[in-house]
C-alpha positions as CSV (number, residue, x, y, z in Angstrom):
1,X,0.8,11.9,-13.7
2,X,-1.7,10.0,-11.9
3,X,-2.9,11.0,-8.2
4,X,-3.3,8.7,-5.1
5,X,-4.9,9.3,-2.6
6,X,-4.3,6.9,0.6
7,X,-6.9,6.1,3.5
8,X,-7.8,3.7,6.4
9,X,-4.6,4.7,9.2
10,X,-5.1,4.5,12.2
11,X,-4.6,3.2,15.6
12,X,-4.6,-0.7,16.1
13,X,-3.8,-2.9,19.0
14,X,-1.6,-5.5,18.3
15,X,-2.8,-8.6,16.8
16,X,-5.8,-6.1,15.0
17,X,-6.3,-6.0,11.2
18,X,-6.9,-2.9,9.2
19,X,-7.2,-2.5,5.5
20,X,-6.0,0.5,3.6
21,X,-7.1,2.0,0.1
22,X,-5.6,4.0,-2.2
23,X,-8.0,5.6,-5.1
24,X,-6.5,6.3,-7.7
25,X,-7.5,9.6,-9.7
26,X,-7.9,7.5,-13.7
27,X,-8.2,4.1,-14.6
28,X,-6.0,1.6,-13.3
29,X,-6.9,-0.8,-16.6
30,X,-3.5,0.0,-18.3
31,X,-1.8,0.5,-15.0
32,X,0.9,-2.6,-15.4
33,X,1.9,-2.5,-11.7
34,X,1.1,-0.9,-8.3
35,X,3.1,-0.7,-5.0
36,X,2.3,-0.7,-1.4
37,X,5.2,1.2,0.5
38,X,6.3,1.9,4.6
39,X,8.5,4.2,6.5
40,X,8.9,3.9,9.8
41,X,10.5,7.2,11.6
42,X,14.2,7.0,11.1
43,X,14.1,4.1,8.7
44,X,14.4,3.7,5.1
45,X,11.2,4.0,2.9
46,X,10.5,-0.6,2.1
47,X,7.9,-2.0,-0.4
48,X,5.6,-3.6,1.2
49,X,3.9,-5.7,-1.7
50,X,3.2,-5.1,-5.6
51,X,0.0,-6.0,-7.9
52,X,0.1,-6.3,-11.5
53,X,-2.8,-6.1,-14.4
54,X,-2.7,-9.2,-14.2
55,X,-3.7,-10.0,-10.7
56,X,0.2,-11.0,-9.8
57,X,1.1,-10.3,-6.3
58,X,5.0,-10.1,-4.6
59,X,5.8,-9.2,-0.9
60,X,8.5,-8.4,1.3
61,X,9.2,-11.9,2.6
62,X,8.2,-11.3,6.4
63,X,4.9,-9.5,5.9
64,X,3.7,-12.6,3.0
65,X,1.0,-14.2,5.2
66,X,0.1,-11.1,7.4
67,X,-1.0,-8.6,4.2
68,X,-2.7,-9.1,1.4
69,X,-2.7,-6.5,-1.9
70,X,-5.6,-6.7,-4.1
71,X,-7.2,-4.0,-6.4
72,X,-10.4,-2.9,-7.7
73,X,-10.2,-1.7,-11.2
74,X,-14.5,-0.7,-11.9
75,X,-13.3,1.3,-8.4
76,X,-10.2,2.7,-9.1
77,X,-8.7,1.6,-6.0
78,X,-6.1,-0.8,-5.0
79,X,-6.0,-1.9,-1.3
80,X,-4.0,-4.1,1.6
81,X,-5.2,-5.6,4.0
82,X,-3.4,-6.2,6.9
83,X,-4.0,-9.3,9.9
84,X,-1.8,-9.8,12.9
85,X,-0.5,-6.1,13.2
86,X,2.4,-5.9,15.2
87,X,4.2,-3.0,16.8
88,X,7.2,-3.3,14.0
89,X,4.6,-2.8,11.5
90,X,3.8,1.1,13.2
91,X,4.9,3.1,9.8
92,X,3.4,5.8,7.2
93,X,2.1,3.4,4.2
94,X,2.2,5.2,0.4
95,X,0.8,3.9,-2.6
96,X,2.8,3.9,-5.4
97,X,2.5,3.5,-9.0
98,X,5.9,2.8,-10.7
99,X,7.0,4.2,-14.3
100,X,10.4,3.8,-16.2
101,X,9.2,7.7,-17.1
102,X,9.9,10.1,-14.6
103,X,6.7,12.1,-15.1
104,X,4.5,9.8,-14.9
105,X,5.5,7.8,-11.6
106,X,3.2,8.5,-8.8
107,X,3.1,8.7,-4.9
108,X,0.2,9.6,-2.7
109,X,0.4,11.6,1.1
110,X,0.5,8.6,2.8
111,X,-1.7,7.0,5.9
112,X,-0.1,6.5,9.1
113,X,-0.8,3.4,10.5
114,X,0.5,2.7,14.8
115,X,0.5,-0.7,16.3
116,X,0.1,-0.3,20.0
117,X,-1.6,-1.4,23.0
């Protein structure tokens, strides 16, 4: 089982940008896919937006436009960056790397990331 290890939460005013990273303890080469997740307190746990090997991007329909995934194989490290943060988007964001086997899905601590003026 990979490791993650999320980074770059923090406190935004609304309307700011912040990009997060996740690094990733192996390669990502043969990695086919990798998510960005959110929970907000009391909500359930949404995908924010998914990468695969090949560079292939999906989001949640409402953020597309706002936050965009990308990642960094040489470094390991897949990342989202984030423009016109807005209060709804105050959540802790996991990285996530998906696997029909159990073992080898992974998630990291997450980052909290809070929207406010």
């Amino acid at each position: 089982q990979v490791q993650l290890v999320e980074s770059g939460g923090g406190l935004v005013q609304p309307g700011g940008s912040l990009t997060l990273s996740c690094v990733v303890s192996g390669s990502i080469l043969n990695i086919y896919a990798m998510d960005w997740y959110r929970q907000a307190p009391g909500k359930q746990r949404e995908k924010v937006a998914s990468i695969t090997d090949r560079g292939d991007t999906t989001y949640t329909g409402s953020l597309k436009g706002r936050f965009t995934i990308s990642r960094d194989n040489a470094r390991n490290t897949m990342y989202l960056q984030m423009t016109s943060l807005q209060p709804e988007d105050t959540a802790v964001y996991y990285c996530h790397v998906p696997s029909p086997i159990k073992s080898l899905e992974a998630w990291g601590q997450g980052t909290q990331v809070t929207v406010s003026s």
